[in-house]
C-alpha positions as a Markdown table, in Angstrom:
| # | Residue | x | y | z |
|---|---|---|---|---|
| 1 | Unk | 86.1 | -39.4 | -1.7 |
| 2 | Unk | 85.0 | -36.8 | -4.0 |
| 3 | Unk | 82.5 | -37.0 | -6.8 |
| 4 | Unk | 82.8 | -34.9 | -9.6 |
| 5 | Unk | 79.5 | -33.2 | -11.5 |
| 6 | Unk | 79.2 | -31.0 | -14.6 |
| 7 | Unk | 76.8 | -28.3 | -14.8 |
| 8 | Unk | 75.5 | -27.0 | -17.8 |
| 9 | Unk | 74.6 | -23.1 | -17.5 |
| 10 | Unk | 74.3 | -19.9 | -19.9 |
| 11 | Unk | 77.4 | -18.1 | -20.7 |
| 12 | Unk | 75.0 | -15.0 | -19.2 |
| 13 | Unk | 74.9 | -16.9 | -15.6 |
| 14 | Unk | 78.4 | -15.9 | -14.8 |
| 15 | Unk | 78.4 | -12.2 | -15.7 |
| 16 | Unk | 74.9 | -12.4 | -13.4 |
| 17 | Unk | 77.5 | -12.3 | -10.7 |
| 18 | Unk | 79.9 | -10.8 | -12.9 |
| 19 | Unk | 82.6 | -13.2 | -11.7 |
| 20 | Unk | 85.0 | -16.5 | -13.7 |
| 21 | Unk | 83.2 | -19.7 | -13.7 |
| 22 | Unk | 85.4 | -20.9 | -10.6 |
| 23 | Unk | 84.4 | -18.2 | -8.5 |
| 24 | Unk | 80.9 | -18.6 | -9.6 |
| 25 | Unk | 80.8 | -22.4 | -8.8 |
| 26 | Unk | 82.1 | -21.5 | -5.1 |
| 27 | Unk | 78.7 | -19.0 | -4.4 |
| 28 | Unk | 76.7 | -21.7 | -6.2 |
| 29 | Unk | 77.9 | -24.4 | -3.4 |
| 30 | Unk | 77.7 | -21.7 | -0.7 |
| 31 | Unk | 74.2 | -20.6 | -1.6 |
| 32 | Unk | 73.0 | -24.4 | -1.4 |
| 33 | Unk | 74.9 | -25.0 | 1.6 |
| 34 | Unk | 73.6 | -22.2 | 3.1 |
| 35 | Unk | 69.3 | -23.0 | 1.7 |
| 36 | Unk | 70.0 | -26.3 | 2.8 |
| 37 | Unk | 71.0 | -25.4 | 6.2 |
| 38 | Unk | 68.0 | -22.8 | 6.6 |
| 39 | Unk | 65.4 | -25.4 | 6.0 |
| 40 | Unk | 67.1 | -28.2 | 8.4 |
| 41 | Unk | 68.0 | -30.8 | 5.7 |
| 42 | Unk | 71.9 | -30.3 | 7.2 |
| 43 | Unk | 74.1 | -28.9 | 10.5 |
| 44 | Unk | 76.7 | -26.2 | 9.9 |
| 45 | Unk | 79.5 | -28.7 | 10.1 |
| 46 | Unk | 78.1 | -30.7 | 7.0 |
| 47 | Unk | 77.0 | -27.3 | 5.3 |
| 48 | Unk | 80.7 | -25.8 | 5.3 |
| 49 | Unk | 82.0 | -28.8 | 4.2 |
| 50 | Unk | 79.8 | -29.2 | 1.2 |
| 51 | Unk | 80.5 | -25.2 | 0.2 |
| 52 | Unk | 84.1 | -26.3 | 0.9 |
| 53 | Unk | 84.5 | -23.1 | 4.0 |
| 54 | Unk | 85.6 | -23.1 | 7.4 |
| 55 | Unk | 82.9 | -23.2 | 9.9 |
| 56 | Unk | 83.8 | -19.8 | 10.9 |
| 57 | Unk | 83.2 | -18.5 | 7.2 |
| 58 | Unk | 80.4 | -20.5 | 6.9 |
| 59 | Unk | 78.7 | -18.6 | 9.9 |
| 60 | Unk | 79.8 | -15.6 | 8.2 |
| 61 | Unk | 78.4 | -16.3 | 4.6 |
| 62 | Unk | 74.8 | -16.7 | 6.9 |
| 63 | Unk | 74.9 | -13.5 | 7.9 |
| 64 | Unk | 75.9 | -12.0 | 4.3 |
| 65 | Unk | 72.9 | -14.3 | 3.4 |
| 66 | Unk | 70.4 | -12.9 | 6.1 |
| 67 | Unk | 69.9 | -16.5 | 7.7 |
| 68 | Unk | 69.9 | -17.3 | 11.6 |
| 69 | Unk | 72.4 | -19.3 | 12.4 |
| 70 | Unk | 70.0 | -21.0 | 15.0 |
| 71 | Unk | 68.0 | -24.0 | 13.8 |
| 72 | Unk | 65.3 | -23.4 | 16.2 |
| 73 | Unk | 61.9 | -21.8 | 15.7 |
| 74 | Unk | 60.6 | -18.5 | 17.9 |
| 75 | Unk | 58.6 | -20.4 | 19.6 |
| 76 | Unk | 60.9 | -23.5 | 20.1 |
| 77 | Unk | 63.5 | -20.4 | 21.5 |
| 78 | Unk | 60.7 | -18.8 | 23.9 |
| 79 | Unk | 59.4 | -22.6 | 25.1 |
| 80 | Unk | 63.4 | -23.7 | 26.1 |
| 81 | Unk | 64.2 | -20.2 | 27.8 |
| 82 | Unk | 60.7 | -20.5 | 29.7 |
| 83 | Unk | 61.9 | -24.2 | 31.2 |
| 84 | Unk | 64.9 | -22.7 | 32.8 |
């Protein structure tokens, strides 16, 4: 099931990313996808379904959008490879 929403925006948003209204609708799901993933709130699974990717292109648009694709802090990191 899909759910269909409609976004008011400027006519000046699009040519922000100079790009057609489509195109810019796809970088406005992947961008929130890709916050939303940074901060916890979803997995990478749920994340490139909601920006409508491949898992594989979802890991790539992290990179492009200088986000770890680890959900872990430093410090969790250093505590876990310090157990084993």
């Amino acid at each position: 099931m899909t759910v269909q929403l409609t976004i008011e925006l400027p006519e000046g948003a699009f040519s922000a990313l100079r790009t057609s209204p489509d195109a810019f609708v796809q970088e406005m799901r992947l961008a929130a996808a890709v916050k939303w993933y940074e901060v916890g709130i979803i997995s990478q699974s749920k994340a490139a379904e909601i920006a409508d990717v491949s898992r594989q292109d979802f890991l790539a648009a992290l990179s492009r959008f200088n986000v770890s694709p680890f959900q872990v802090t430093p410090q969790e990191l250093a505590e876990e490879l310090s157990r084993g």
